[in-house]
Structures are given as C-alpha cells and as structure tokens.
C-alpha positions as CSV (number, residue, x, y, z in Angstrom):
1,X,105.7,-47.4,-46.3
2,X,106.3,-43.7,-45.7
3,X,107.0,-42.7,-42.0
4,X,103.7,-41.0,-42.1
5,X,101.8,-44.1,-42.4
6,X,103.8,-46.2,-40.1
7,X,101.8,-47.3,-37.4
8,X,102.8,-46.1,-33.7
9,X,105.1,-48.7,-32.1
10,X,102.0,-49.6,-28.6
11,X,104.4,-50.5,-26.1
12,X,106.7,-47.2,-26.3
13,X,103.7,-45.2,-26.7
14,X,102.0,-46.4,-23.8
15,X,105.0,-46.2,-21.8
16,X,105.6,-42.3,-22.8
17,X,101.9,-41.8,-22.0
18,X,101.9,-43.2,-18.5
19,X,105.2,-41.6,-17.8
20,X,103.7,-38.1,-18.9
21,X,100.7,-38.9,-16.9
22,X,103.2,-40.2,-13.9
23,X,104.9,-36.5,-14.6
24,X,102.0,-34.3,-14.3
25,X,100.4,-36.2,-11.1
26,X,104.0,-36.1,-9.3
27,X,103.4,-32.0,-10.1
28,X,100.0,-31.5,-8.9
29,X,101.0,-33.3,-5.8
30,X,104.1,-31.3,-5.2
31,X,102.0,-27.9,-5.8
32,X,99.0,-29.2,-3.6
33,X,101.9,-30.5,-0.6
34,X,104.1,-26.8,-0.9
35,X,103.5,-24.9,2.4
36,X,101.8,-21.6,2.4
37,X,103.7,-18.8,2.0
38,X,102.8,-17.1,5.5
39,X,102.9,-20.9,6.7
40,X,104.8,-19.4,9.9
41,X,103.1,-16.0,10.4
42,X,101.4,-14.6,13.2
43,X,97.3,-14.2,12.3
44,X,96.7,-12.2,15.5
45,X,99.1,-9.9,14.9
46,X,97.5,-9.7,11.1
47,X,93.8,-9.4,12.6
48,X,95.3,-6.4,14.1
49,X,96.3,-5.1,10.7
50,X,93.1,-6.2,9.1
51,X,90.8,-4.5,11.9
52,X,93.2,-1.0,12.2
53,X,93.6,-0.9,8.4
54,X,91.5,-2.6,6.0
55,X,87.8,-3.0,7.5
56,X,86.7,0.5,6.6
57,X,88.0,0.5,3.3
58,X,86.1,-3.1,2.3
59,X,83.5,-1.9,4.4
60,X,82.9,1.4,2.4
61,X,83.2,-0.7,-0.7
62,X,80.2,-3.2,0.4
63,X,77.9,-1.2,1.5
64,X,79.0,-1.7,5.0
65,X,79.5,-5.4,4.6
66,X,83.8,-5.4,4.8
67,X,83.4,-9.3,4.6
68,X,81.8,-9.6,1.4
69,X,85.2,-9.1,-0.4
70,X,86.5,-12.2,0.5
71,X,82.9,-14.4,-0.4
72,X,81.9,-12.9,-3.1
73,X,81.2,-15.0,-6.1
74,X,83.6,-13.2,-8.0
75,X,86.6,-13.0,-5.7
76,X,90.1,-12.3,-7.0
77,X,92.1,-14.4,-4.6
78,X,91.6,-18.2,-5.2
79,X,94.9,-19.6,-4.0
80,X,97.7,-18.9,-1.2
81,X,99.8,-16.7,-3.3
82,X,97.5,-14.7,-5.0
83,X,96.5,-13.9,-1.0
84,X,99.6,-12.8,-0.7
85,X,100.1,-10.7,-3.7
86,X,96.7,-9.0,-2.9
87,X,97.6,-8.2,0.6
88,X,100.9,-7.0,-1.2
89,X,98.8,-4.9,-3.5
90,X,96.8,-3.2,-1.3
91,X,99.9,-2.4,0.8
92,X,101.6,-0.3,-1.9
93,X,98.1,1.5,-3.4
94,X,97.5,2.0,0.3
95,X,100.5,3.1,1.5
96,X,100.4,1.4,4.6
97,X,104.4,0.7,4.7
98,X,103.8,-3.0,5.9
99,X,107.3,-4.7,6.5
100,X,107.0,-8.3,4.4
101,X,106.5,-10.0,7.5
102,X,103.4,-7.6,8.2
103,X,101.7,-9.0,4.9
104,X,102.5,-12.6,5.8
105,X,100.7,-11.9,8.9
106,X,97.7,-10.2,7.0
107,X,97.4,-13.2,4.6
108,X,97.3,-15.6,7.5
109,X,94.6,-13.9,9.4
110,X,92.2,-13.7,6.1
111,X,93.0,-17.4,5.2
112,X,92.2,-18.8,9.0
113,X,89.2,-16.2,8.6
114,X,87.8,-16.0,5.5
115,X,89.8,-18.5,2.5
116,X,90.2,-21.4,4.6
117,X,92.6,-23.1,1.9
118,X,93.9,-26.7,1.9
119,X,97.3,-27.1,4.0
C-alpha cells in the first residue's frame, strides 16, 4: 500500500490534536492574563488630557456628541493596544508632544471611561 493510502496511525493523531489544541488554549489564556499596557498609569492625570485636548475635536466630529467616538458601532479600538496606538496616533497628527507616559495616562482614562476592557 502506497503512503498515500495508509491509514492515519489514531493514537498519535489524537495525541498531536489535543496537544495543538492544549497549545492554542495555553495562548489565548496567556494573551487574555497580559496586563494592560497603561496597567500603572494615572487616569486622572489622562482625563485632564482628554478634557484640555481631545473633547473639542471628537466633539466637532459628532455633532457635539465627543463620546460617540468611543460607542460607536464602528469603533476602531477594540482591544488595549490598539487604545494605545490610537491615543499614540492622534498625538503625532495632533501634535500635542505627549511624553509616552502622557499617552499611557490618556488610554487609562478612556478604558476606565469609555472601553471598560477585561483585566
């Protein structure tokens, strides 16, 4: 019989199967479990940002309504780090000149405010 037609030996499939499943559920756990990136920022300090910096711009892009860009149905920023690369984002088109702890304190304020993602 050609190796084509030989039949799959069960056991060592089924082993590689649940040790590829074992792999991929030991991943999502670690990704879910990884701290936030502005775990140990200061979201005071980034509603200050947000309020001197950011509010008329979103508000002037919402018909007056500078909360809609975080809840609406086709928001850009669906995990922690793409939070950060937005607030990153709108630092350099901005030129705002935010230090790096400045935009972890940003992305804190809009998670606790407005994202609410898992720990």
């Amino acid at each position: 019989m050609s190796d084509a037609r030989r039949p799959l030996n069960r056991p060592a499939s089924t082993a590689l199967a649940v040790a590829i499943a074992a792999g991929v559920a030991a991943g999502v756990g670690l990704a879910q479990s990884a701290p936030k990136p502005y775990a140990s920022a200061d979201p005071t300090a980034g509603k200050a940002l947000s309020d001197k910096d950011c509010v008329t711009c979103h508000a002037a892009k919402f018909g007056g309504d500078a909360t809609r860009i975080y809840t609406r149905p086709d928001r850009r920023v669906r995990t922690p780090a793409q939070l950060v690369a937005q607030v990153q984002y709108c630092n350099t088109e901005i030129g705002l000149a935010y230090f790096p702890d400045d935009e972890a304190d940003v992305a804190a304020y809009l998670d606790r405010e407005h994202y609410r993602f898992a720990p």
